[in-house]
C-alpha positions as CSV (number, residue, x, y, z in Angstrom):
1,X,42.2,-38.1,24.7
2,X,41.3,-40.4,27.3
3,X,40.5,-38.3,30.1
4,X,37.8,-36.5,27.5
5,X,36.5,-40.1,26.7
6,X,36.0,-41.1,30.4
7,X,35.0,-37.0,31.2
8,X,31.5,-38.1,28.7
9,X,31.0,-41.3,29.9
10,X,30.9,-40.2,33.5
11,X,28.6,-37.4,32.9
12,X,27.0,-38.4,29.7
13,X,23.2,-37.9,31.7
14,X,24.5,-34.5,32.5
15,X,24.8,-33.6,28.9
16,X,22.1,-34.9,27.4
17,X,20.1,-32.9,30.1
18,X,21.8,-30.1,28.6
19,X,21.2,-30.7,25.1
20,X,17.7,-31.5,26.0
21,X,17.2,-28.2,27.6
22,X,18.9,-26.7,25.2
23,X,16.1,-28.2,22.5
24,X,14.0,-26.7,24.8
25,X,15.0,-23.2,24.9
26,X,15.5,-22.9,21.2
27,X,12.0,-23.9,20.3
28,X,10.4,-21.8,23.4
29,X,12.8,-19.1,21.2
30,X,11.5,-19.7,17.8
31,X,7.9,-20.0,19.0
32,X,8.6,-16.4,20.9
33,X,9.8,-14.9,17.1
34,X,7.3,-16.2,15.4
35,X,4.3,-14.7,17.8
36,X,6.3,-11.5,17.6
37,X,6.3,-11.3,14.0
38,X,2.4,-10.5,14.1
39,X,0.7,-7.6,14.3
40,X,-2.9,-6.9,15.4
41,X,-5.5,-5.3,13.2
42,X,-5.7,-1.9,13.3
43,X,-9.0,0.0,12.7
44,X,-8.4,3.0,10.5
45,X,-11.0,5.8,10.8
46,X,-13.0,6.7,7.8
47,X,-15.5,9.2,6.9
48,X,-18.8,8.4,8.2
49,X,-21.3,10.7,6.6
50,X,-20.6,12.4,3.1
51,X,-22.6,14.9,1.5
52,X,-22.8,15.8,-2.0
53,X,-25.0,18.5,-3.6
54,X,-25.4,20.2,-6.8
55,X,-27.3,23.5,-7.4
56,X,-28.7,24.4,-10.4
57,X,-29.6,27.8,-11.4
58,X,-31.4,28.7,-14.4
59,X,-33.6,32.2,-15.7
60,X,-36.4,31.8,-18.1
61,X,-38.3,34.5,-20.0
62,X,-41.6,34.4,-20.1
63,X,-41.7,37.1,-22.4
64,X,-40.2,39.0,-25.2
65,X,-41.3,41.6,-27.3
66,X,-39.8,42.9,-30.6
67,X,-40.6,46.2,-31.9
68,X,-39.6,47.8,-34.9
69,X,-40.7,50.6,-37.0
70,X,-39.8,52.6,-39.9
71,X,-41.2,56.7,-39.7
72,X,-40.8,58.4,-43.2
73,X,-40.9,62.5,-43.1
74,X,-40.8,64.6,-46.0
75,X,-39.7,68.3,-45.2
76,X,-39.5,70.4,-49.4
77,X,-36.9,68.3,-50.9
78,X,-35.4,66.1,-48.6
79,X,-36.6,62.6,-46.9
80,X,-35.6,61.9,-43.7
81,X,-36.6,58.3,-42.8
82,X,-36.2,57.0,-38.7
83,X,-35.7,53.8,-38.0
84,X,-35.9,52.4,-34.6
85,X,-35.6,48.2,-32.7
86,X,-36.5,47.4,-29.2
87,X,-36.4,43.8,-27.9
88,X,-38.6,43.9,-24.1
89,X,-37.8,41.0,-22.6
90,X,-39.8,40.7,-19.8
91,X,-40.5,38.4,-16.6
92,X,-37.5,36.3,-15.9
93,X,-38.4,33.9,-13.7
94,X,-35.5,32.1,-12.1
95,X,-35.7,28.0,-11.7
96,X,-33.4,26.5,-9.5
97,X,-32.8,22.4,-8.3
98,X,-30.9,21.5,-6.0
99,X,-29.9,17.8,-5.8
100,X,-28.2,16.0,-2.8
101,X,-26.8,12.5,-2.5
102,X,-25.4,11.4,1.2
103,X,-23.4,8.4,1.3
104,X,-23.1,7.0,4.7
105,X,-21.0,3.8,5.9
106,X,-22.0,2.4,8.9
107,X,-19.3,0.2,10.2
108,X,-15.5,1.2,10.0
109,X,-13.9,-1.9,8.5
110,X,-10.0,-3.3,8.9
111,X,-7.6,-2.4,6.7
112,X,-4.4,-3.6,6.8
113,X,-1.2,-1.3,6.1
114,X,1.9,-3.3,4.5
115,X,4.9,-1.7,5.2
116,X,8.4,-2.9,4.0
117,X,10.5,-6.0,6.0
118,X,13.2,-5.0,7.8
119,X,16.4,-7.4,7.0
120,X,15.9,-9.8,9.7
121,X,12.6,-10.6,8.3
122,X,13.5,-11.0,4.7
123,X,16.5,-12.9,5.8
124,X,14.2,-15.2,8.1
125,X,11.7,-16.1,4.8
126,X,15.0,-17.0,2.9
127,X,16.3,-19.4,5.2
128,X,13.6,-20.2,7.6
129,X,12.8,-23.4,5.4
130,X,16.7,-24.5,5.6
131,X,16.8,-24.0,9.1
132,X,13.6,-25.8,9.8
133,X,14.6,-28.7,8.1
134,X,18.0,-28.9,9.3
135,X,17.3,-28.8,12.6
136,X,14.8,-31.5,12.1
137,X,17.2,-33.2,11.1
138,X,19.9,-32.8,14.2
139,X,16.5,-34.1,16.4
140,X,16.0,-37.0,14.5
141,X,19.7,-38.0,15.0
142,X,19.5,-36.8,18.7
143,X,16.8,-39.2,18.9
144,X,18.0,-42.1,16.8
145,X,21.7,-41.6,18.9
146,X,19.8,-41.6,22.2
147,X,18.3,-45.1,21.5
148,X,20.5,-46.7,20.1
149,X,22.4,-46.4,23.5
């Protein structure tokens, strides 16, 4: 137990140099996963130009003639009595509209895609706010250790 006490004393410098750097690479780390977390916007292509159009075709008559007559003919003792309808219709013009409507967008805008966290991500929101604040804690006491000394 001795040799351990007098092994930290003579290279206590050496290991706070360590720890130090150690401090060091962990945050250099956590800064690394936190940039790599993000992803740039991506620009989705949309349809520029859309047409929509409606045709409309529809037949008028100008004209229509009924005709309908009765002829009577008497031949000794029997009547024999013709009846005849026509309906003419006559002229059909044909009226037709077409309508368009063009919607246009101009600029393509962002649109951002969710997709689902992986593990590591959901299990870095759980605990990233324990983590934080526990190693906050271990620096503080680092600190308040070191100047004590």
């Amino acid at each position: 137990m001795r040799n351990d006490a007098n092994f930290i004393r003579r290279h206590a410098e050496t290991l706070i140099t360590l720890g130090v750097a150690a401090i060091y690479a962990l945050a250099i780390l956590a800064v690394g996963l936190l940039l790599g977390g993000c992803r740039s916007v991506r620009y989705v292509p949309v349809e520029s130009v859309r047409h929509d159009s409606a045709y409309v075709y529809k037949a008028t008559r100008d004209s229509v003639h009924l005709r309908d007559s009765v002829f009577v003919l008497v031949k000794g003792d029997t009547v024999y009595q013709y009846r005849y309808r026509y309906l003419f219709v006559g002229q059909t013009r044909a009226d037709s509209a077409a309508a368009s409507r063009v919607d246009t967008i101009r600029v393509p805008y962002p649109v951002e895609i969710e997709k689902r966290l992986t593990l590591w991500q959901r299990v870095k929101l759980k605990l990233g706010g324990s983590v934080t604040l526990g190693l906050s804690f271990v620096i503080v006491w680092l600190v308040y250790r070191n100047r004590r000394r």
